[in-house]
C-alpha atoms as one frame of an Amber mdcrd trajectory, in Angstrom:
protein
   8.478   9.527  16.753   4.859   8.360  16.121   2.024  10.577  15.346   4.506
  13.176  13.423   4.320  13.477  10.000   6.979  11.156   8.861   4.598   8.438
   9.919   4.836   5.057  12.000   6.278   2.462   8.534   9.362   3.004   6.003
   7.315   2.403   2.936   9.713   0.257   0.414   9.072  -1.410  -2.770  10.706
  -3.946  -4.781  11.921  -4.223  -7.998   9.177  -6.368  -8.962   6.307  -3.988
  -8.094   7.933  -1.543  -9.969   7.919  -3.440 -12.754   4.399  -4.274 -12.106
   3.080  -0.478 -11.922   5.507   0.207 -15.161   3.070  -2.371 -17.206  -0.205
  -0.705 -15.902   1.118   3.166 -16.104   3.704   3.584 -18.897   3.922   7.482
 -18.128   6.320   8.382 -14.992   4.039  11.188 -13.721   1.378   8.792 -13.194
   3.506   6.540 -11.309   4.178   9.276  -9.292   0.784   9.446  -8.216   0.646
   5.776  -7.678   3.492   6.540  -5.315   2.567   9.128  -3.421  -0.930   6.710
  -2.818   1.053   4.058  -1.677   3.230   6.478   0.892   0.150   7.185   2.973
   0.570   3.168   3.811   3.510   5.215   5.941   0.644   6.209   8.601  -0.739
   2.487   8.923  -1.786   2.110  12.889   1.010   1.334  15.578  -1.625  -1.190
  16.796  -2.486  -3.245  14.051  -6.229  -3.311  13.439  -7.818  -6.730  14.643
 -10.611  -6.107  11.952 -10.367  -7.252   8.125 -10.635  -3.794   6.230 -10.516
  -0.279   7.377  -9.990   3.418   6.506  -6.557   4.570   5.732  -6.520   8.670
   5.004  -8.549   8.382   2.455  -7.880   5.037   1.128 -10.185   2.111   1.399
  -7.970  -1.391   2.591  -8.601  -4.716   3.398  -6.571  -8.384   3.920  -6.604
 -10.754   1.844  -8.956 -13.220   2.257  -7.383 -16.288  -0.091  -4.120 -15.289
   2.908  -5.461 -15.933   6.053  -2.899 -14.287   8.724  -0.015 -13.499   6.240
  -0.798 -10.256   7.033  -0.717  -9.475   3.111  -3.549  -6.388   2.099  -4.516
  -4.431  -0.493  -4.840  -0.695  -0.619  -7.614   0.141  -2.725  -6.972   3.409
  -5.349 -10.437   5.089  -6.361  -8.890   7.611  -8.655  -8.636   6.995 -12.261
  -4.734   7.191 -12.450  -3.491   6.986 -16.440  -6.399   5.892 -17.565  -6.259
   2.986 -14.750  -9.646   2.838 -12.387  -9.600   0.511  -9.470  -6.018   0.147
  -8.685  -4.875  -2.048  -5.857  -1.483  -1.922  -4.315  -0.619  -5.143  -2.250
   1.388  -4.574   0.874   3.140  -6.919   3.660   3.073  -5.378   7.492   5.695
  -6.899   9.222   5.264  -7.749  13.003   6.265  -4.838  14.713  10.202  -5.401
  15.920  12.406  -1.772  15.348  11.102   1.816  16.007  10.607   2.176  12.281
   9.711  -1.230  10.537   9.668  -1.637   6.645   5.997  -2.298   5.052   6.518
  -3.769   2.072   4.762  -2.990  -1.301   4.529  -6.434  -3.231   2.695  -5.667
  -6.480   0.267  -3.100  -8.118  -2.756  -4.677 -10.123  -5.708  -3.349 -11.722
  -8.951  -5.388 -10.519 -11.750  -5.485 -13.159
């Protein structure tokens, strides 16, 4: 199943990010953009990378730094979404236990 276009993660968010990404983008076309941003976290590498940041499509991510190990990042959005620049959308890998694990999307900020 890996390598096809339905990618290697289930991408799920929680209520609380959605409430997070209502407050920053009031408009539900432009959280539809935010979403389909945060989808491409679907294709994250089977083998997680042993590196702090990296290239995702063509997203920009990196761990946390303050979270050493937590395995909490943040996907970095360089489109100006709703009036929104510099969007981050912080994610949770999982360790790798079922053919199709969850990734988690935690929050959406904007970083100034």
């Amino acid at each position: 199943m890996e390598g096809n276009l339905t990618g290697s993660y289930l991408v799920r968010a929680g209520r609380w990010a959605f409430q997070e990404a209502q407050k920053w983008l009031p408009r539900a076309r432009d959280r539809a953009e935010l979403r389909r941003h945060a989808l491409k976290l679907r294709f994250w590498p089977a083998h997680h990378p042993q590196t702090d940041e990296g290239q995702l499509l063509d997203l920009d991510w990196s761990w946390i730094k303050v979270l050493p190990g937590k395995r909490i990042g943040e996907l970095r959005i360089h489109d100006t979404i709703g009036g929104c620049d510099n969007l981050r959308v912080i994610f949770f890998v999982p360790e790798r236990r079922t053919d199709l694990p969850t990734l988690w999307v935690l929050s959406v900020l904007q970083k100034k």
